[in-house]
C-alpha positions as CSV (number, residue, x, y, z in Angstrom):
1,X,46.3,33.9,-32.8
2,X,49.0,35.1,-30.3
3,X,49.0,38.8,-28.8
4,X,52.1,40.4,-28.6
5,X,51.9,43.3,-25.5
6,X,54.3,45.8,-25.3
7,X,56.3,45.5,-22.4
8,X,56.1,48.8,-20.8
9,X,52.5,48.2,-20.2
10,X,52.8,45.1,-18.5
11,X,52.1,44.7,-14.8
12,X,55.2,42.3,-14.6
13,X,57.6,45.6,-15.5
14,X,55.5,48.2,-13.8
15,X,56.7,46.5,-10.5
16,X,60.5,46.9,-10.2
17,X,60.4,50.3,-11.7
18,X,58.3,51.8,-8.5
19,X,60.0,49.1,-6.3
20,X,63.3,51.1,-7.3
21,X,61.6,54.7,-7.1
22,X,60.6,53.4,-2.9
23,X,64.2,52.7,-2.6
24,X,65.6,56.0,-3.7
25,X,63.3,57.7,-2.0
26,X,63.8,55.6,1.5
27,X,67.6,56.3,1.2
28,X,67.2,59.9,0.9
29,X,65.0,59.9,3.9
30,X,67.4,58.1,6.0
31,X,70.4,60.4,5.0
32,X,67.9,63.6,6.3
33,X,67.6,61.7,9.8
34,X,71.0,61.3,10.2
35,X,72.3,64.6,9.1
36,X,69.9,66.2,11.6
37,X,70.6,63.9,14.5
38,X,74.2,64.7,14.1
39,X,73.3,68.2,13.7
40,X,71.4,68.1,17.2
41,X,73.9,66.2,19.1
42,X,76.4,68.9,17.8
43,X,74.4,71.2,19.2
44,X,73.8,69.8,22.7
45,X,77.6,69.6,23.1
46,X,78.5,73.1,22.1
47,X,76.3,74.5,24.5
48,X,76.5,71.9,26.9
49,X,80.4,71.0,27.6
50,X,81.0,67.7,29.6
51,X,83.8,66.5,31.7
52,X,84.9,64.2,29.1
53,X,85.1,67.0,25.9
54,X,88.4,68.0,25.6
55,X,89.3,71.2,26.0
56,X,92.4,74.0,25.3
57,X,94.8,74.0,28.5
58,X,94.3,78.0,28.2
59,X,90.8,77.9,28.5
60,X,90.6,76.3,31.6
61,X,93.5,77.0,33.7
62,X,93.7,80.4,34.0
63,X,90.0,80.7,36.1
64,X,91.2,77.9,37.5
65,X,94.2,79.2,38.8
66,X,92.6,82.6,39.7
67,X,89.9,81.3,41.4
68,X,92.1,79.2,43.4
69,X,94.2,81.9,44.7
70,X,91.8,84.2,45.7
71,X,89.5,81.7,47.8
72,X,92.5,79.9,49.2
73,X,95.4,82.5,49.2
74,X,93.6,85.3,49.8
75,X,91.0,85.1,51.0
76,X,92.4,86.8,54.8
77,X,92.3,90.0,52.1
78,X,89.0,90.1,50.8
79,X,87.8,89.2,54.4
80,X,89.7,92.5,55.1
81,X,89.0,94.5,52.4
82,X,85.0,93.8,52.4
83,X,85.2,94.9,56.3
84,X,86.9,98.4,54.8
85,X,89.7,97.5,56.9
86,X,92.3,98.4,54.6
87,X,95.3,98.8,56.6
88,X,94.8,95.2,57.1
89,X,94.7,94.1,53.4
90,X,97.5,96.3,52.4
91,X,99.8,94.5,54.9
92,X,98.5,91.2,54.2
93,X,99.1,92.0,50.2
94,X,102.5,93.7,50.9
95,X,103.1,90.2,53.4
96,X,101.9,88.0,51.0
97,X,103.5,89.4,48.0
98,X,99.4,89.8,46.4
99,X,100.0,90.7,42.2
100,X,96.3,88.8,41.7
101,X,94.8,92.1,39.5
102,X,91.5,91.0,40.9
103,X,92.5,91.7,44.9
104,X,94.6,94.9,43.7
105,X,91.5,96.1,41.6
106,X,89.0,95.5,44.9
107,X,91.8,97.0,47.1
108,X,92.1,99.9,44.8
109,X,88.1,100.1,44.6
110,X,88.0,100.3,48.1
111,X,90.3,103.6,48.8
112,X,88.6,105.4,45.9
113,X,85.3,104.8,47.6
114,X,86.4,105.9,50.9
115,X,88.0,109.3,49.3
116,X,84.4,109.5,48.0
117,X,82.6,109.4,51.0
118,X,81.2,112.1,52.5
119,X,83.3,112.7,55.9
120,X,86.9,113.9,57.1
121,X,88.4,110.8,57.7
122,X,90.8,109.6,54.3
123,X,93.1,112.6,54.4
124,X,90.7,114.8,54.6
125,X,88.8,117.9,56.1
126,X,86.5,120.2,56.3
127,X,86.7,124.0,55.5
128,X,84.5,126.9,55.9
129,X,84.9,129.2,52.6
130,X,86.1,132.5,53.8
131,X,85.5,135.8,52.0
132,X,87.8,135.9,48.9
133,X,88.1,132.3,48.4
134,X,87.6,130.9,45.5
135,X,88.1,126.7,44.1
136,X,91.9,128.0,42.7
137,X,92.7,129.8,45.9
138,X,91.7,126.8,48.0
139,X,93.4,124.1,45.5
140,X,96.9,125.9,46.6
141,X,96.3,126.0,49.8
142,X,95.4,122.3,50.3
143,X,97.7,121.4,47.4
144,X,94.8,119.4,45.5
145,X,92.7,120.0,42.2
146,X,89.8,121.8,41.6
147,X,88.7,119.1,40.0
148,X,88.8,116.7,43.0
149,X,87.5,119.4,45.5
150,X,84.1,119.4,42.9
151,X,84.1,115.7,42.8
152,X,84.0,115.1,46.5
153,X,81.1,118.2,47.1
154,X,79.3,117.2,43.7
155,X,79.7,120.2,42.3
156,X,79.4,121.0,38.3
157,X,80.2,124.4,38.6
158,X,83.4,127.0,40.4
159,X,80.7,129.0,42.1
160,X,81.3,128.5,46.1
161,X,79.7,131.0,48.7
162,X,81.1,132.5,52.0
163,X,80.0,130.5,55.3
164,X,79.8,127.2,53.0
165,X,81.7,123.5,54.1
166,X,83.8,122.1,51.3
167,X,85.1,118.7,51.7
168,X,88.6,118.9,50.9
169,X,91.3,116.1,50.2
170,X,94.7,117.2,52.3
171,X,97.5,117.0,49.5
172,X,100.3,117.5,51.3
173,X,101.8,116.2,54.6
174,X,102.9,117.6,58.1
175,X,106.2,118.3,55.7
176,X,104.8,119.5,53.3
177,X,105.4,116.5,51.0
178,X,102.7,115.7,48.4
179,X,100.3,113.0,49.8
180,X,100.2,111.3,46.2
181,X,103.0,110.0,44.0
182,X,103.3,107.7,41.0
183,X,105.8,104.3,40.4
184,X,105.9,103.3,37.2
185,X,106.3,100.1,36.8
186,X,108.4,98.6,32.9
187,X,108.4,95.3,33.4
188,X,104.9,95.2,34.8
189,X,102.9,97.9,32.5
190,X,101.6,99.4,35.7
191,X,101.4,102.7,37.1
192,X,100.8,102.7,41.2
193,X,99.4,105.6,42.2
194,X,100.5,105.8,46.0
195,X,99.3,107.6,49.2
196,X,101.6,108.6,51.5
197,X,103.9,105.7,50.3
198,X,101.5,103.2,50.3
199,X,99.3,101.6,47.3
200,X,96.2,104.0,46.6
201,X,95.2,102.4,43.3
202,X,97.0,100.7,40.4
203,X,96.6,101.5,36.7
204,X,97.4,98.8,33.8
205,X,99.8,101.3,31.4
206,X,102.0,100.6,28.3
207,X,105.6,101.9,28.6
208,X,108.0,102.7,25.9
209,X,109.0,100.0,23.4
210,X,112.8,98.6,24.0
211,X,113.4,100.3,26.9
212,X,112.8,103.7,25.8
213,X,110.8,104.9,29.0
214,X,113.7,106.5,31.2
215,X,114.2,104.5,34.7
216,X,114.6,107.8,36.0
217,X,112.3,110.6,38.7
218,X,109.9,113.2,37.0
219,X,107.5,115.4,38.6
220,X,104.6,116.4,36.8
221,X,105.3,120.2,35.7
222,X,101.9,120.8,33.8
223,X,98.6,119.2,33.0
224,X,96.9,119.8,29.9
225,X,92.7,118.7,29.2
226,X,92.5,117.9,25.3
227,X,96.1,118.5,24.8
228,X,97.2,119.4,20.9
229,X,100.4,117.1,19.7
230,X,103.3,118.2,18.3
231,X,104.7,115.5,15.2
232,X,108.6,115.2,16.0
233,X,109.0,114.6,12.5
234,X,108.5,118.0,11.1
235,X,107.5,119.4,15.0
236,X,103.8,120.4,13.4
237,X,101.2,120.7,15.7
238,X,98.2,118.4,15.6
239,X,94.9,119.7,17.8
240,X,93.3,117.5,19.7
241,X,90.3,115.7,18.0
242,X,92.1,115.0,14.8
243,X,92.7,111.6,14.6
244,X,96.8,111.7,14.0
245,X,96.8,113.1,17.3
246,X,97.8,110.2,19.7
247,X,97.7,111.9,23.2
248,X,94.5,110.6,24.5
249,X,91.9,113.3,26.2
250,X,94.9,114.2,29.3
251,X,98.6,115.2,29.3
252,X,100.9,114.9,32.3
253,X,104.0,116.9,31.5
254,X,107.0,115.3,33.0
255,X,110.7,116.9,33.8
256,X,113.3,115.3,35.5
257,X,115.5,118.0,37.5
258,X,118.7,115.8,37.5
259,X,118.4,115.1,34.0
260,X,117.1,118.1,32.3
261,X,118.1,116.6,28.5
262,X,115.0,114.4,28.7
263,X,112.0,116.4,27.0
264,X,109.1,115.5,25.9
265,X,107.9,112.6,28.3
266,X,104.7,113.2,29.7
267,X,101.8,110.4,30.6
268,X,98.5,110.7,28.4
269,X,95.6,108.7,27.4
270,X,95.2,106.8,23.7
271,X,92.6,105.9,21.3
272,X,94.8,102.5,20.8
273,X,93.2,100.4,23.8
274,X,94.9,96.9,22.5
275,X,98.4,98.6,23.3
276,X,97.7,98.8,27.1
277,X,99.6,96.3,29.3
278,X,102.5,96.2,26.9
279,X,106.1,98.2,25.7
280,X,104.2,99.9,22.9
281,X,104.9,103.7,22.8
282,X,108.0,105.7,21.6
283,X,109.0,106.4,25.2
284,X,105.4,108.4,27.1
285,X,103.6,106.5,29.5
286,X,100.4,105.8,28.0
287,X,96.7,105.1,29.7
288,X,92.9,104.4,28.9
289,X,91.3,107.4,28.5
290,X,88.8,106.7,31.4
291,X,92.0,106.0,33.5
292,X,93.6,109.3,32.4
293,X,91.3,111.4,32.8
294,X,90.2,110.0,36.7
295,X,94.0,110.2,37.1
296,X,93.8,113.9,36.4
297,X,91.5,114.7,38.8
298,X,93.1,113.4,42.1
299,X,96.7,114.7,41.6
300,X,98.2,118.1,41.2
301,X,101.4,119.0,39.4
302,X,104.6,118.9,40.8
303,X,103.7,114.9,42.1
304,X,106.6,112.8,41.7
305,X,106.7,110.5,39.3
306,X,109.6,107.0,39.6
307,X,109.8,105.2,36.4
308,X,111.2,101.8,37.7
309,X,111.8,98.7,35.5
């Protein structure tokens, strides 16, 4: 009598079925281990860029070329410039023809911190408030702002007493020419503001789009904090805080006396900060708000202002 097993119960077929199942299962372990050795290896070389990973030309030769000039180039400024000799680097950048943004910004660092300090050299003296005086009275006689005689004395407040010392900044020359004046620059998108003629502190700007900036001489006629906006469409009047209103916190009022048809130029601040550095505006010279507004406190109207392509 034969027996007749069924196959599935078989130790010959129970074999190759788990032989197959080890298989699988080895495959899929081995396609885990690769994925995440690739994965780490990706990894390493994001965060870790070698001399052989290929790169963009822009994002390398820019620092490159930035880093070269200042160490090689320029470096006769710095030396100058950390030494607070400043008459020095301002030849040496006028000599060397400097437009690095990094010197100009430590060069214009530099004078702001000195017509900070607390002493009467930088254009400036000391006065002894006399009965009758008050911040207004003693801004025309010095031809500066109130808000710059506050900022070199720290004061938050108008109130000044009789017998007291105020630092004061000495806005006008032996001519009685304003100490500070402005060149605007078109091609540039930079507004220079200059002391007695020479480079005080430069200012990234954006100018008017095709040109429409007048290359002409304004003086500032009035200053305005928080200024409203008047639409040319329809000549309504936005206030300041609504968000149509594109003037920025500060409003330099410009008039050119040989060319009285030009209204309505003025410099002002702007919530659009990606327009700065460019021709973007319908004609105003426009400014960070923080720029603007430390503008506003050093110069007093009537300081010329030469819009130069």
């Amino acid at each position: 009598m034969k027996l007749y097993l069924n196959p599935i119960y078989t130790s010959r077929n129970k074999s190759p079925k788990r032989k197959k199942w080890i298989r699988v299962f080895t495959v899929v372990i081995i396609i885990h281990l690769v994925g995440f050795a690739y994965y780490l290896n990706f990894k390493k070389n994001k965060n870790h860029v070698t001399d052989n990973t290929p790169l963009q030309t822009s994002q390398i030769l820019p620092k490159k070329e930035i880093t070269n000039n200042i160490s090689e180039d320029y470096s006769k400024i710095i030396d100058s410039i950390k030494k607070n000799d400043l008459e020095n680097a301002y030849d040496l950048i006028v000599s060397k023809n400097c437009e690095s943004k990094e010197i100009i910004d430590l060069f214009s660092k530099a004078n702001l911190n000195n017509l900070k300090a607390k002493n009467d050299e930088f254009n400036k003296t000391w006065y002894v408030v006399q009965s009758g005086d008050s911040l207004s009275k003693i801004k025309k006689k010095f031809n500066t702002t109130i808000e710059l005689i506050k900022l070199l004395n720290d004061r938050q407040t108008d109130l000044i007493r009789v017998g007291e010392r105020l630092l004061v900044f000495k806005g006008s020359n032996a001519n009685d020419e304003n100490a500070f004046s402005i060149i605007v620059s078109k091609s540039k998108n930079t507004l220079d503001l200059m002391l007695h003629e020479k480079l005080f502190k430069r200012y990234s700007v954006g100018t008017g789009k095709f040109g429409k900036t007048p290359e002409v001489d304004f003086f500032v006629y009035d200053k305005i904090e928080e200024p409203p906006w008047t639409r040319p469409s329809d000549n309504k009047v936005i206030e300041y805080g609504d968000p149509e209103n594109v003037l920025g916190t500060r409003w330099f009022a410009l008039k050119s006396p040989k060319n009285p048809e030009l209204t309505g130029f003025g410099i002002h601040g702007t919530w659009e900060r990606d327009s700065i550095g460019y021709q973007s505006s319908d004609g105003c010279v426009r400014m960070f708000n923080e720029d603007v507004e430390e503008l506003f406190k050093l110069i007093p109207r009537n300081t010329i202002v030469k819009i130069i392509q």
